[in-house]
N, C-alpha and C positions, 0 to 999 in steps of 0.2 A: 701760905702764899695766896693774894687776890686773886681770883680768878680771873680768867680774862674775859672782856665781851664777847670774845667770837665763840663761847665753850659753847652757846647753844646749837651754834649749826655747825659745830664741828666733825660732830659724826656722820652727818651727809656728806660734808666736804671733804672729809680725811678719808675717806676710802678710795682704795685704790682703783676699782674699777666700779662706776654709779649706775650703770642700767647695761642690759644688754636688749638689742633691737629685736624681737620676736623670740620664737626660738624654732632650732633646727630640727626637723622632720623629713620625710621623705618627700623628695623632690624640692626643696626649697635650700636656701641658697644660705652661705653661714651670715651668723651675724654680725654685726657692725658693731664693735667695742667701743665703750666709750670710758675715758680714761681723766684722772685728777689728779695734780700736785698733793702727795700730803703734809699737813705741816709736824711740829711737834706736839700737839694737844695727842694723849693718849687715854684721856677718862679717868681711867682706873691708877693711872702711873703718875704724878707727881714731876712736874719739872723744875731742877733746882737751879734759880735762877743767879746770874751774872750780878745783878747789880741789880738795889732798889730804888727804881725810878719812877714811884707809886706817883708821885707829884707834875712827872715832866711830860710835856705832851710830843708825841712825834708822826711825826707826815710821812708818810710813805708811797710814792710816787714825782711824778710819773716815773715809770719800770716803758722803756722802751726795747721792743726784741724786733732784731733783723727781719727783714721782708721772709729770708727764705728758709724760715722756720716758723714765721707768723704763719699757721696754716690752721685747716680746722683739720687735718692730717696729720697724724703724728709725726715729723721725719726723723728717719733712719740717716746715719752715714755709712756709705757706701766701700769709698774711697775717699783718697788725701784731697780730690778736685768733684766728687759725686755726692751727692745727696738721695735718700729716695723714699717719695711718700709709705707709707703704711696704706696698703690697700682697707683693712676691716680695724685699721684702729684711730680711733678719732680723739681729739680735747673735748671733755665736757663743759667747758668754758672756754673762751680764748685763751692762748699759752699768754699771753700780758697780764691778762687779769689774774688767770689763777697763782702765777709767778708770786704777783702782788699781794695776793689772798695769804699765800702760805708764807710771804718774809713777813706781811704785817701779825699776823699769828702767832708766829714766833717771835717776832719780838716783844711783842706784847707779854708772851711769858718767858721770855731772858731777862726783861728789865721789869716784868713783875709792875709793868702797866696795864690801866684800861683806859689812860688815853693816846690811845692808839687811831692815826684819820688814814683813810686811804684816799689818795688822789681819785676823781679832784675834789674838793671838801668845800664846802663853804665857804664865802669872804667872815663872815665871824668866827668862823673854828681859826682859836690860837693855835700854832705849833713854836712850842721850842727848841723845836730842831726838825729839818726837813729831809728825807734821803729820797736821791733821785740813782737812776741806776738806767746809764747804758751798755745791754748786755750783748756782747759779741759774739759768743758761741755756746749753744745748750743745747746739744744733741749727742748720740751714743749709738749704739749697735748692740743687739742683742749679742749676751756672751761673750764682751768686749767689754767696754770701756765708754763710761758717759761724763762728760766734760763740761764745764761749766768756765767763762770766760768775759769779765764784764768790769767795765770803769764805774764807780760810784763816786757820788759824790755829799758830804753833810752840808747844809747852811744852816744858819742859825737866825735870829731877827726876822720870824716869821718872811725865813726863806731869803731874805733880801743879801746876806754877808755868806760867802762861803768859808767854810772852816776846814774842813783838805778834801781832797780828792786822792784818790787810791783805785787800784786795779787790781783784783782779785786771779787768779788761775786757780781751778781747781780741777780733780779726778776723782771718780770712783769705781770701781770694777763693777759690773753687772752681773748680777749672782744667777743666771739664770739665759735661756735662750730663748725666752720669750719677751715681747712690748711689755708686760707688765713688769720681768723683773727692769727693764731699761726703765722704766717710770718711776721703780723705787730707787732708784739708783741715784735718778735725776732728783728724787724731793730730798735724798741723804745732801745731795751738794746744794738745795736751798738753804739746807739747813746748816749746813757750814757754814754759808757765804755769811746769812743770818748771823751766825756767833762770833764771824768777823766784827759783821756791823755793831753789833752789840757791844764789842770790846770798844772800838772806839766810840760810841756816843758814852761809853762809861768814862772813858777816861776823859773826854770831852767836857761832861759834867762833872766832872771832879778838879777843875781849872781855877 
């Protein structure tokens, strides 16, 4: 399988948690986590891709997320009408960007491309097909349940023709009571939505 272009800064990116703020000692105060989507680049493990779309170029963006989970705070749900920051757990990047970071990644190797643009790209970067994605709900609870909820949509003609729109729901259980298992939890349902998309630009190109 081609490798993809993001393999090189995958393993900064793919970790689950990238730095922690000082460390804890006596008298000092704990520290501030900071946290990363991971996609499916695993190094050592091989990912056996959907479809070979070595030839096709795809746009990924813009990924728009709701105001009140755009935070540099991780949020928790609370309840069915509550929300509630993470006090010591933060995004190592904005939740938009790295969203974007980890479907472009992955698709890159479900369709076993490396031309792979991430929003916004140049006026000369071709794309053969473009996905935009507005996503409605991405947040979870520790030792609960993390939910993923978002309209996408494919165009084609360097973005100009839409070709469908679709709406995804997803779940996955949180294996753990801590922010980090809710984080793994949250990049498993990237990674699904991902093999979503994947399916239809396969069959898409296959017209």
């Amino acid at each position: 399988m081609r490798s993809s272009k993001f393999a090189g800064t995958a393993f900064l990116l793919g970790a689950l948690v990238i730095f922690q703020a000082g460390c804890l000692g006596p008298g000092k105060n704990p520290p501030t986590r900071f946290y990363v989507l991971s996609s499916l680049y695993r190094g050592e493990t091989a990912i056996e891709p959907v479809a070979d779309m070595a030839d096709v170029a795809i746009g990924v963006g813009p990924v728009r997320i709701p105001g009140k989970i755009d935070r540099p705070q991780v949020v928790t749900r609370s309840t069915r009408n509550e929300i509630r920051l993470a006090g010591l757990a933060e995004w190592g990047d904005p939740l938009g960007a790295g969203f974007t970071r980890a479907m472009a990644e992955n698709l890159a190797l479900l369709l076993n491309t490396e031309k792979v643009s991430i929003f916004p790209w140049l006026k000369a970067t071709r794309t053969d097909y473009q996905v935009m994605v507005d996503v409605v709900e991405f947040i979870g609870a520790p030792a609960e349940t993390a939910r993923l909820r978002a309209w996408w949509t494919i165009f084609g003609d360097g973005g100009r023709t839409e070709l469908l729109k679709r709406y995804s729901r997803l779940e996955a259980e949180v294996g753990g009571d801590e922010i980090a298992a809710m984080v793994q939890a949250q990049s498993l349902l990237v990674e699904r939505f991902s093999r979503q998309i994947a399916g239809a630009l396969k069959a898409l190109s296959q017209k």
